[in-house]
C-alpha positions, 0 to 999 in steps of 0.5 A, spaced: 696 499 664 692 496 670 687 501 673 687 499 680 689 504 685 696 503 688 696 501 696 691 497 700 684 498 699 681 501 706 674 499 707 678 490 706 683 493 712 677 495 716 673 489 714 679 484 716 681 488 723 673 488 725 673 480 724 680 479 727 677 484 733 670 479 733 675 472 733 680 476 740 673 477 743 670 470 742 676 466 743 677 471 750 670 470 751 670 462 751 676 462 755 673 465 761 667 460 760 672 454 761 676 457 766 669 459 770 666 451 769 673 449 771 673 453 776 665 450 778 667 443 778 673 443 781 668 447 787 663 441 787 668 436 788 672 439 793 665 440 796 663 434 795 670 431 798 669 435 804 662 432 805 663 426 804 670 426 809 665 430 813 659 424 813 664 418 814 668 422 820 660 423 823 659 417 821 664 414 826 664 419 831 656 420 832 654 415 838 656 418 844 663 415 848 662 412 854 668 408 858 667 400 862 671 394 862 673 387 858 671 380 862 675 376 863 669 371 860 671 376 853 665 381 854 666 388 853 661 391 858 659 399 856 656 403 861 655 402 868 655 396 871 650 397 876 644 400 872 638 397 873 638 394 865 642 389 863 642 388 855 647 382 853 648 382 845 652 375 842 654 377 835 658 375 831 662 381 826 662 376 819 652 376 820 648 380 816 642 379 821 648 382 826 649 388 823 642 389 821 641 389 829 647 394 829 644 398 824 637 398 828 639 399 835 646 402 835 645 408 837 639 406 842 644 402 845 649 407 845 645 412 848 642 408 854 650 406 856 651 413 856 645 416 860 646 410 865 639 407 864 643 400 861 649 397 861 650 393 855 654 387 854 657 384 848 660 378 847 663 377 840 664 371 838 667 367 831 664 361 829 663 364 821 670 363 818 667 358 813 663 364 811 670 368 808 675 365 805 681 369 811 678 366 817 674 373 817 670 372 823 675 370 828 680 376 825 674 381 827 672 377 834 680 378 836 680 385 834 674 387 838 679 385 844 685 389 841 680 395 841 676 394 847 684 392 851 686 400 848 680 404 850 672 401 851 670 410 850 670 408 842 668 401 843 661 402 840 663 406 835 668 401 832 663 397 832 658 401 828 664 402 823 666 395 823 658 393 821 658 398 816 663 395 812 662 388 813 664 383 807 659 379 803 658 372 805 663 367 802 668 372 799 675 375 802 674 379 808 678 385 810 684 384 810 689 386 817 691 392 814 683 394 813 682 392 819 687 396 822 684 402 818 678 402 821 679 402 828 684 409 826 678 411 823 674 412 829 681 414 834 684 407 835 691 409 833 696 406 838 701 402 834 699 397 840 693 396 837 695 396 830 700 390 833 694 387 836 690 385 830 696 383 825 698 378 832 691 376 833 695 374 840 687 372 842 685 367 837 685 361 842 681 366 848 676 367 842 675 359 839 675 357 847 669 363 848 665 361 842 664 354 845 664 356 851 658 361 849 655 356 844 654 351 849 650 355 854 645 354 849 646 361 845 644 358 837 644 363 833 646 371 832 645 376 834 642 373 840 640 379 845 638 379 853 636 384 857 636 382 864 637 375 863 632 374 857 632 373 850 629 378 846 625 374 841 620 380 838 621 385 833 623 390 836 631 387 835 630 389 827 626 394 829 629 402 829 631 404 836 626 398 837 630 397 844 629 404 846 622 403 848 625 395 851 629 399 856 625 405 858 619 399 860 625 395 863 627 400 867 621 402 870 
């Protein structure tokens, strides 16, 4: 006859409560870490997501709307017509050396139209197709009309945006359709101009300027004038190096 007392030992139960109460509070606690580092990372990438909507939307939008007119020659003139400096630029969208000019003096140009101290000329031609392999320069030289035709206020700040995201040499260009997506991001959302860049209806204007323009004695992009003279200095790579170009200009 066993001597080992009847029912459960008490002190085992105590112990096996103890240990299932230690496992609840381990696992309830690990939950709460999980939820509190999801919860943190999904804060940072909505963080992160609005700034970097935030940045691309400044981006767009950063240089100042100034209203002029398109050229029956094919320029886009921002600014007013009349200020005492002229700045002429002839670029081609598909040039490095093009947009590393943009990128220097965007903004200063930008600014002098919208202040009056210059009206600025841009002459975008195409003579770089070879350089892509979907005739890239010349979609982007017709699009520069479709854009400029709808609304010269977001002009420059189309050109910004189409610099930023130009294609490497000797690849395939943006297509039409992101073509078209730049010009709505910086407020282009006329369907017409969306029609525009996929009709290209200024192909042949464009081929005809280019010649026109490379006969004139311009030999490479960009070629920047101010009042009728090439500038040849570093201040065309320089940042906001045509700023002080101008301000002497206009004394």
């Amino acid at each position: 006859m066993s001597n080992r007392p009847s029912g459960k030992n008490p002190l085992a139960a105590a112990e096996a409560a103890d240990k299932k109460r230690k496992i609840a509070i381990q696992v309830g606690v690990a939950a709460v870490l999980v939820a509190l580092v999801a919860a943190i990372g999904i804060g940072l990438a909505v963080k992160k997501s609005d700034s970097d909507t935030e940045s691309t939307a400044t981006s767009a939008a950063q240089l100042p709307a100034t209203g002029g007119a398109v050229t029956p020659t094919g320029s886009v003139v921002i600014g007013n017509p009349d200020a005492k400096v002229k700045v002429r630029v002839v670029a081609d969208l598909q040039c490095p050396a093009c947009k590393k000019f943009e990128t220097a003096n965007g903004r200063a140009l930008a600014e002098a139209a919208a202040n009056g101290t210059a009206s600025v000329e841009y002459q975008i031609i195409s003579f770089l197709d070879k350089a892509s392999t979907n005739q890239y320069s010349s979609r982007a030289a017709n699009a520069s009309f479709c854009v400029a035709k709808s609304d010269t206020t977001k002009y420059q700040s189309w050109l910004q945006a189409m610099f930023e995201q130009q294609p490497a040499e000797g690849g395939a260009g943006t297509s039409n359709e992101g073509l078209i997506k730049v010009a709505t991001d910086v407020g282009y959302t006329d369907p017409a101009v969306a029609t525009c860049i996929n009709d290209k209806p200024y192909n042949n204007d464009i081929q005809r300027f280019t010649q026109a323009t490379l006969q004139s004695g311009v030999e490479s992009t960009p070629s920047v004038y101010i009042n009728g003279q090439l500038n040849q200095t570093d201040a065309i790579f320089t940042e906001n190096g045509l700023a002080s170009v101008i301000a002497d200009a206009a004394k």
